[in-house]
C-alpha positions, -999 to 999 in steps of 0.1 A, spaced: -333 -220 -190 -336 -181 -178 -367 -191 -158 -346 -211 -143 -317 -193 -133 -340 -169 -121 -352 -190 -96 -318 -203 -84 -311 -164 -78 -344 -159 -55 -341 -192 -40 -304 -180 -29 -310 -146 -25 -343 -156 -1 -314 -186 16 -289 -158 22 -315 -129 41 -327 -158 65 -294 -167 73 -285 -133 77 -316 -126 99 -313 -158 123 -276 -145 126 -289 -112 136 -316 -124 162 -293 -151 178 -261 -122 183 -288 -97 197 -305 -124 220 -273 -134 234 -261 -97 239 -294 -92 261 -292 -120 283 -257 -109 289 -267 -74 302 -299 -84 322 -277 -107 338 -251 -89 342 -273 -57 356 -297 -71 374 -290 -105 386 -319 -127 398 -324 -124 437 -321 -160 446 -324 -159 489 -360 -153 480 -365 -190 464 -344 -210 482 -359 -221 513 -342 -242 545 -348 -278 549 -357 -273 580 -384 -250 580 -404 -278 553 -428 -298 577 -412 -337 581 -447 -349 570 -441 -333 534 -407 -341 533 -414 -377 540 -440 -380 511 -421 -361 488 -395 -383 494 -422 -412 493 -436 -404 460 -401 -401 443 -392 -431 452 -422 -448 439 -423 -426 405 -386 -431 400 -386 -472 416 -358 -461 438 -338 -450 408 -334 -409 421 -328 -395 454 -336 -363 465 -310 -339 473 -323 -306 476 -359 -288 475 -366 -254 466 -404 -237 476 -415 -223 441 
């Protein structure tokens, strides 16, 4: 019976540090998304690239190969140059 009791105790003990460690990384992950965003935002004229300066060629087959892929179930709205 004390073998056992002592390994209720570990197993617990061992639960509670996890649980206090997982706590501790997902509060200090959080706190330094909130401060890179917050100081230095992502610069997003950079990415985002006017329709109009995409050839009508690509467009067209983009548009093409969507609406095979997807058997005309999406439409495309917007796209961005990687």
């Amino acid at each position: 019976m004390n073998d056992f009791s002592t390994a209720l105790e570990l197993m617990t003990v061992g639960m509670f540090t996890v649980f206090v460690i997982l706590f501790f990384v997902v509060i200090v992950g959080n706190l330094i998304i909130r401060v890179v965003n917050k100081y230095f935002p992502e610069d997003t004229s950079k990415k985002i690239q006017s329709i109009s300066a995409i050839n009508p060629k690509k467009i067209s087959a983009i548009v093409s190969a969507i609406n095979v892929f997807t058997k005309g179930s999406a439409r495309v709205t917007k796209i961005e140059k990687m």
